[in-house]
N, C-alpha and C positions, 0 to 999 in steps of 0.2 A: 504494500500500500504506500501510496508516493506521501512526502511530507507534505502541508498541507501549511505551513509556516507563511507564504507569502501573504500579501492584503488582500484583501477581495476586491479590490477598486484598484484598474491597471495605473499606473507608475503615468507621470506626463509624458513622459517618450514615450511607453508602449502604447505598438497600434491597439486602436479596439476594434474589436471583430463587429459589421456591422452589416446587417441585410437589410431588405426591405419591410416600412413598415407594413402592420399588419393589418391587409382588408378584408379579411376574411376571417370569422371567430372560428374558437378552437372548439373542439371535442368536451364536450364533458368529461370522460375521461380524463384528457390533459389540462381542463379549468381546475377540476378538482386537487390534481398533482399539482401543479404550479402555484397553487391558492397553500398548499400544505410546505411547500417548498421555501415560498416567500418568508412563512413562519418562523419555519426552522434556522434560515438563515438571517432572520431579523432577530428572533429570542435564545435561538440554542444554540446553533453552529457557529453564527459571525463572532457574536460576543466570547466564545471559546478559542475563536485563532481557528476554528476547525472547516475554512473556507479556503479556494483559491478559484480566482481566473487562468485559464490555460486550454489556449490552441482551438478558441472560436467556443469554450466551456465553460459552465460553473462547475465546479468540484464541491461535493459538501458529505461532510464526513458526519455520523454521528457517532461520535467514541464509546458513548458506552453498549450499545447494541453491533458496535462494531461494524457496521457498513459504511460504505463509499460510494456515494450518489452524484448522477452526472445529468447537464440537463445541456440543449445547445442554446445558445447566446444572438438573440436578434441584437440586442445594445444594451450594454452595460451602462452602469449609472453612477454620477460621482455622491450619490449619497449608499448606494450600493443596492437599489430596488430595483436589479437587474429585468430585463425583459426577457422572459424563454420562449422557445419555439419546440413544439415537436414533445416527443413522451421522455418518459424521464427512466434512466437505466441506473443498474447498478453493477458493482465491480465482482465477478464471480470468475474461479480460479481458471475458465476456459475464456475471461474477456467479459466485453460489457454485456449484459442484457437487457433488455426493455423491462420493465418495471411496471404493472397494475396499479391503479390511485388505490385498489382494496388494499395491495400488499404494502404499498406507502404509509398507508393511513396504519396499518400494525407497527410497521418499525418506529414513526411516531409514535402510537402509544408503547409502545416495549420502551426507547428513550427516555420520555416520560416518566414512567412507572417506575426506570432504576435512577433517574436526576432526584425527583422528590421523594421516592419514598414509598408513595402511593398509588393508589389506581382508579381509575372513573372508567364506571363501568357503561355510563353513558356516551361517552366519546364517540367512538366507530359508529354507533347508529346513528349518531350527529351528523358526521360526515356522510354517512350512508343516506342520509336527509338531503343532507343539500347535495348530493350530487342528483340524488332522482328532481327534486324542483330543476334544479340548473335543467338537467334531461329534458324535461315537461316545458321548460322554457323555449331551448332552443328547438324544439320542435314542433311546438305549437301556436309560436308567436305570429302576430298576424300584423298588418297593416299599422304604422303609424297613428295616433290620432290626428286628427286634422287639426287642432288646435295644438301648437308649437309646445307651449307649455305642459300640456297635459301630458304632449308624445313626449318631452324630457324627462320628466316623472316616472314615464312609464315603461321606461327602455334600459332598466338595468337588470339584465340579464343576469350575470354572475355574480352580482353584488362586492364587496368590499373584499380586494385581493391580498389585506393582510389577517385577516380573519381566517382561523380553520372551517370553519363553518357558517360559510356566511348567506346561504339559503337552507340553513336548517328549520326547520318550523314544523311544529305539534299540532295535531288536528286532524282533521278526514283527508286523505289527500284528495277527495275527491270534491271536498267544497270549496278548496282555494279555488281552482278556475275561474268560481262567478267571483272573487272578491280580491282576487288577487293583482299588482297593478300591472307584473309581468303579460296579464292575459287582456290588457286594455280592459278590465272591468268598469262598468259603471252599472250603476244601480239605484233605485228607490230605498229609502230609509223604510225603518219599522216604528211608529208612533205609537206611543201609551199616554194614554188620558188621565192623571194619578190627581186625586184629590190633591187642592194646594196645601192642606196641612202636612202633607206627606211629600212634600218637596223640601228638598235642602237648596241651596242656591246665593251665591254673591256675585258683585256687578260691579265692575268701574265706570261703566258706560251705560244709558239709557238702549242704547239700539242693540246692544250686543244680546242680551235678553229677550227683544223684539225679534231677532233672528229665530229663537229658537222658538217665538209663541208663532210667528208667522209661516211655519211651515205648512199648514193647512188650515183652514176652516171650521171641520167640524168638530169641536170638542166641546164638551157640555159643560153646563155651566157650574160652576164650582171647581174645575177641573183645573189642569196646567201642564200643556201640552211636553213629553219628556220624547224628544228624537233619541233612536235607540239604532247601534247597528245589527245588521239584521241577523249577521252571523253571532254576535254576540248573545242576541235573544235565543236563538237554537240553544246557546251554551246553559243560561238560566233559565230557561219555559217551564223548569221542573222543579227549580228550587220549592223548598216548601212553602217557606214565607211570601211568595210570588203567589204562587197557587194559590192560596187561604187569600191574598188581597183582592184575585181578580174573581176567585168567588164570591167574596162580599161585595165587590162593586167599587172598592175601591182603587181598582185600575182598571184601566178599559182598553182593551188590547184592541188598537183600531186600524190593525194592518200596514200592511206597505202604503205606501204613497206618496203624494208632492211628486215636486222635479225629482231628475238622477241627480244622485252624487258621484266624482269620480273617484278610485282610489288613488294615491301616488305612494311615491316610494317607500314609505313607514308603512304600509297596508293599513293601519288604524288610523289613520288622519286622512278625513276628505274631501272635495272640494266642489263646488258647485257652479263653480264661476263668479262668486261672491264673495262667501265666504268659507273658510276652513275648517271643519268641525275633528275634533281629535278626540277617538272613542277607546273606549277599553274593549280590548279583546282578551280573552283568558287563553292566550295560545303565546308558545313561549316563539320568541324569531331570533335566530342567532344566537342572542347572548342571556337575554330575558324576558320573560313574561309580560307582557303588551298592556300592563295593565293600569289607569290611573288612581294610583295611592291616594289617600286623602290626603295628605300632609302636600301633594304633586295640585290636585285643584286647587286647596286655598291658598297653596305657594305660587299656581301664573296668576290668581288674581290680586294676590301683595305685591307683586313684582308689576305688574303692569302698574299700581298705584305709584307705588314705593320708587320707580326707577323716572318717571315721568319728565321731572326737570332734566334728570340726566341724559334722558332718550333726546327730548328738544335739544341740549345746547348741541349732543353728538350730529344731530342731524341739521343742526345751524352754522359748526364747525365743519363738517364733511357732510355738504351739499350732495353728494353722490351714494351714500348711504341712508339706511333706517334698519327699524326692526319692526318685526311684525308683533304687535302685543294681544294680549289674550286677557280680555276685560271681565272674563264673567264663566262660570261653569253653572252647571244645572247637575242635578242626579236623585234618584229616588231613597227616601231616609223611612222605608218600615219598619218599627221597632221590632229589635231581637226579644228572646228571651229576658233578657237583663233591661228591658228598656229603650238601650239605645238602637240608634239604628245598625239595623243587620248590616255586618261589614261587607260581607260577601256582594250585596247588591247595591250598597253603596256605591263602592268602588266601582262594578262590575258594572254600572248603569251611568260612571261619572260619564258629563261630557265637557268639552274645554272649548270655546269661541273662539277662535283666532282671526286676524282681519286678513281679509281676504286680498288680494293684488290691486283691486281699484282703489282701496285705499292708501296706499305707499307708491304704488307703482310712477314712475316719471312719466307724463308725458310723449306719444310714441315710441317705448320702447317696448322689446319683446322679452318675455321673462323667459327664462331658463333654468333648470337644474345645475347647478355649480358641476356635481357627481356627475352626469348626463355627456359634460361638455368635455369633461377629462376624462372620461372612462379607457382603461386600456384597449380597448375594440372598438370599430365602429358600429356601436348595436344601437346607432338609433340619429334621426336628423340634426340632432345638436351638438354630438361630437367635433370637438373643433376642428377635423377635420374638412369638414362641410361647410363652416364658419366662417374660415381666413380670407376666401377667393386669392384674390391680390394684396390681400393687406402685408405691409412684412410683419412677421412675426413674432420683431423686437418690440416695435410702435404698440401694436396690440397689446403685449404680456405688459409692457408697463404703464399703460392707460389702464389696466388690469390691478395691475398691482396697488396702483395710485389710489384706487378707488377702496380694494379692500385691506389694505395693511392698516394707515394710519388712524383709522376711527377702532379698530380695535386694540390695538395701541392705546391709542387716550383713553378706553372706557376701563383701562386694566390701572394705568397710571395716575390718569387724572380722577377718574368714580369708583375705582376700586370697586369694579366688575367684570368681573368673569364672562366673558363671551364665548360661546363653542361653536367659534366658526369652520366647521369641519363640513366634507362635498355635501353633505345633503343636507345640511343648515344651512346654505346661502344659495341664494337666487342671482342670476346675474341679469344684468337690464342691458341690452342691445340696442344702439341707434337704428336706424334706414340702413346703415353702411355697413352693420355688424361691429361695431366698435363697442367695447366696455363702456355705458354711461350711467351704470349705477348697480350696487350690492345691494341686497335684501337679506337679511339675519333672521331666522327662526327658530321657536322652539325654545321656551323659557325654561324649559323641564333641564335642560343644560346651564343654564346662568346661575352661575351662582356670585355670591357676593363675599369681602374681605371683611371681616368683624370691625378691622380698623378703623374703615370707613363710614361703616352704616351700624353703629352700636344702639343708635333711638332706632332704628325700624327694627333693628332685630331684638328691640327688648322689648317691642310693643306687641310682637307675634307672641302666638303660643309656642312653648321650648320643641314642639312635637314637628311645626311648620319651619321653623327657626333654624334649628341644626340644619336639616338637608340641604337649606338654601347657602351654606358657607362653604367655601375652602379657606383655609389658611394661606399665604402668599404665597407659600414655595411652592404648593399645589397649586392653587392657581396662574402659577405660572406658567410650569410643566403643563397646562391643561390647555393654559393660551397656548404655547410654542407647538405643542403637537398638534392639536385643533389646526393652526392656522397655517404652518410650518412644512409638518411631515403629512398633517393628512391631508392638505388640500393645496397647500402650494407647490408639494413637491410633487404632490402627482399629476396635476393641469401641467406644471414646467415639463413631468414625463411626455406626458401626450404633444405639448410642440416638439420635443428633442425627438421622437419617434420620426416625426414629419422634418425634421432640421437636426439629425444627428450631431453637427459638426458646431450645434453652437447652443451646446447645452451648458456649457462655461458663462458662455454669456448671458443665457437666461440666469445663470444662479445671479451671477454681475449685476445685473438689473434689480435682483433681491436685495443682494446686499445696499446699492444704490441709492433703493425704498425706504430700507430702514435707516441707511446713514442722513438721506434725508430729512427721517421724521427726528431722528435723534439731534441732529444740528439746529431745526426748528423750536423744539419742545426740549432741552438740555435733555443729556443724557446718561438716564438715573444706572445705575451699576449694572443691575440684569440686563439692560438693551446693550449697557459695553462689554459686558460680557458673551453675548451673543454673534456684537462683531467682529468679537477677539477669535471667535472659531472653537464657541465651548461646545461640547457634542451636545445633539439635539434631544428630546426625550420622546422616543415611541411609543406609544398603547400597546402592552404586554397582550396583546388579545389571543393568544395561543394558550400561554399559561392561565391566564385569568378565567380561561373556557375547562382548562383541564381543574384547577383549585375550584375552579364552580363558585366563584366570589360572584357579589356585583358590579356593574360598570363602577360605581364609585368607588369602590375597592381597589379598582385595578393599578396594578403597578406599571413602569415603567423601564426600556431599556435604553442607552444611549448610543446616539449615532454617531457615525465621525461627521464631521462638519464642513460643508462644503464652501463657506460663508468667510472665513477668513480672507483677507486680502491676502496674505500671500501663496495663498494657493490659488486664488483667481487667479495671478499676476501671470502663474507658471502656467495655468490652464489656457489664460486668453492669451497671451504671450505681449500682454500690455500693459504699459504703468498705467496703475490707477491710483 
């Protein structure tokens, strides 16, 4: 077995092995391999030394199950989120062999099970999960929506390529189809008519409320109309405390109806053309259980209060930003046994208001999927492949950049808030020309707040709403930097170096550019100079974090080498900067 000592990121002299980008999506089989691959070389193998580039290949060893794994190289990456091509072998005493993503997914877990200790015995059907969805995807996908937005939403095939499992999902497989965003669903909601003393419900907004009484007409008087998804209803129809209510009359089960809604990329959060409605599902996706906590309602409707001046001045300061806030939840409060309300339908019935695109949106611009635009493939209209025409590719990335670095930036430094600007929390707004002329931030269930900053809002909440909404600085750093950094900047930067291999230097150049920018502008407090000094980056452990079975907020981190130092631009663009 050869050593394995060199970097995994070629030297500035050495050539890099570099084919054509990729217009055609791969195999399930090799999505699944490359998704398990990306893992291993971001949490177990790189951080080990147990990688190398060599002769157009990645090499990744895992030492303690003792195999030597080989995959081929469309373009390497100077943060190391190589690009593969083709199935993935291993080193056996007659030579390489091709390698099954099932037999993959074992020597992952056997790695695994001798690194900690331990063993999850859920793993392998996880994977076995997302590879049959991925399956079901690429096989049955059908026509674009016509509406730009919707078809970005609804075009991600393989989902999130540092994730072991990142279309794994609990449930019939038979009833994703109609609800799922992969299959272009849309669909009518399910309405219940719940006497109003049996509504729970808060409001920052007068209309955000009005949304959800306005969904239909007929509800009787006394009532107060609860939108419910539909597949979430199948999941509760049988609870007992449901049952006993709608045989007394106090719910009134009054069917599908109203307009469709459509699903996008979260599957629980929907959209109508208006507004966003975001439901609980009892069905786990990827990492967790889909479902709206209590402590998660009355926290987007604190935060929509709580954050207001600071949302203004950000979006008075970066005219080219906002965020979409989430004024008001609705959900059903049956009392349990004890009185209070049954948890189970609480939760399982919350729903969250989100503003819908006319409200934030610019002025002719076309919204977009952040994730959509960067996706490794081109599995859908919005791939920037499809977007640049003639544009150059530099002009664009940093009219790009300009728009979404600095307002998250100030909301960390200046309001000491946490923004999780990661691909499928940001919308991007398109001129006529396809130019970047505006970010769209969502998803409050991610923001969290620094105590330092906001001690009156957090001592005015209950301790139960209060806690989840905080990180501590260093976390909320780590939370910014990866959010903004590893999961979304560096992989949009992938998708133009795919299409411009030779000036993936430069795209990073342009990064560092951004931030020296905003640092020269707004001084530059230690963590920003430490970032341009070229301190390693910190990634979302989503491999481990899937095997330890933690929650996202749980999860840890591993660090990158850093592509961001001046002097490694210097030597990559071969220019003083």
């Amino acid at each position: 077995m050869p050593s394995l000592t060199r970097p995994e990121t070629p030297s500035a002299g050495t050539p890099r092995p570099l084919r054509p980008p990729a217009t055609t999506l791969p195999t399930p089989d090799d999505a699944v391999a490359h998704t398990l691959l990306n893992c291993l070389l971001r949490e177990v193998s790189g951080p080990e030394h147990q990688t190398v580039v060599a002769d157009g290949h990645l090499l990744v060893r895992l030492p303690r199950r003792g195999v030597l794994l080989r995959v081929a190289l469309r373009r390497t990456s100077l943060l190391g989120s190589h690009r593969f091509t083709g199935p993935v072998s291993e080193q056996r005493d007659s030579g390489w062999s091709e390698l099954g993503w099932r037999r993959l997914a074992e020597y992952t877990h056997d790695e695994l099970s001798l690194r900690t200790g331990v063993r999850n015995e859920e793993f392998l059907e996880q994977i076995a999960s997302s590879h049959q969805a991925i399956s079901t995807s690429l096989a049955t996908r059908g026509e674009a929506a016509r509406d730009a937005y919707l078809a970005s939403e609804q075009s991600l095939l393989l989902g999130h390529r540092f994730h072991p499992t990142p279309k794994a999902r609990t449930g019939d497989p038979r009833s994703w189809a109609a609800y799922a965003p992969e299959a272009g669903a849309s669909f009518p909601l399910r309405h219940l008519a719940v006497r109003a003393h049996l509504i729970a419900e808060e409001s920052a907004a007068p209309w955000a409320t009005a949304v959800l009484d306005g969904q239909r007409a007929d509800v009787p008087e006394g009532y107060r109309l609860l939108p419910v998804h539909p597949w979430q209803y199948e999941s509760l129809r049988t609870h007992p405390a449901l049952c006993a209510a709608l045989d007394r009359g106090d719910v009134i089960d009054l069917g599908p109806g109203g307009r469709p809604f459509a699903a996008t990329a979260s599957v629980r959060t929907l959209y109508d053309g208006e507004t966003f409605l975001k439901f609980s599902l009892n069905v786990r996706i990827t990492n967790c259980l889909r479902k709206n906590s209590s402590y998660e309602l009355s926290g987007a409707v604190a935060l929509t209060r709580a954050l207001a001046p600071a949302l203004t001045g950000l979006a008075e300061n970066f005219p080219g930003s906002a965020v979409l806030r989430e004024p008001a939840y609705r959900t059903l409060a049956l009392p349990g046994p004890d009185g209070s309300p049954d948890r189970a339908l609480f939760e399982g019935f919350g729903v969250i208001v989100r503003e819908g695109l006319p409200r934030r949106l610019a002025p002719a611009t076309t919204a977009l999927l952040a994730a959509a635009v960067a996706d490794e493939y081109p599995t859908g209209p919005a791939h920037i492949s499809h977007l640049l025409g003639g544009t150059d590719p530099l002009t664009w990335w940093s009219a790009y950049l300009g728009l979404l670095v600095p307002p998250v930036l100030a909301a960390f430094f200046d309001h000491g808030l946490v923004l999780e600007p990661h691909l499928q929390n940001v919308l991007v707004g398109l001129d006529a020309d396809g130019m970047p002329a505006q970010v769209l931030f969502r998803d409050l269930e991610g923001t969290k707040l620094l105590p330092e900053h906001h001690e009156d809002t957090l001592a005015a909440l209950p301790p139960e709403v209060a806690g989840p909404l905080t990180y501590d600085a260093e976390r909320g750093w780590d939370r910014v930097v990866y959010c903004l950094l590893v999961n979304h900047v560096a992989e949009l930067l992938a998708a133009l170096a795919d299409l411009h291999p030779h000036k993936e230097a430069e795209l990073w150049a342009r990064v560092r550019d951004t931030l020296q920018a905003y640092a020269d502008r707004h001084g530059c407090p230690p963590r920003l100079a430490a970032l341009l000094a070229g301190v390693p980056l910190p990634a979302k452990a989503n491999l481990l974090t899937r095997w330890e079975r933690k929650a996202d907020r749980e999860a840890g981190y591993v660090r990158l080498p850093s592509p961001l130092a001046e002097d490694i631009l210097r030597d990559r663009t071969g220019s003083d900067r």
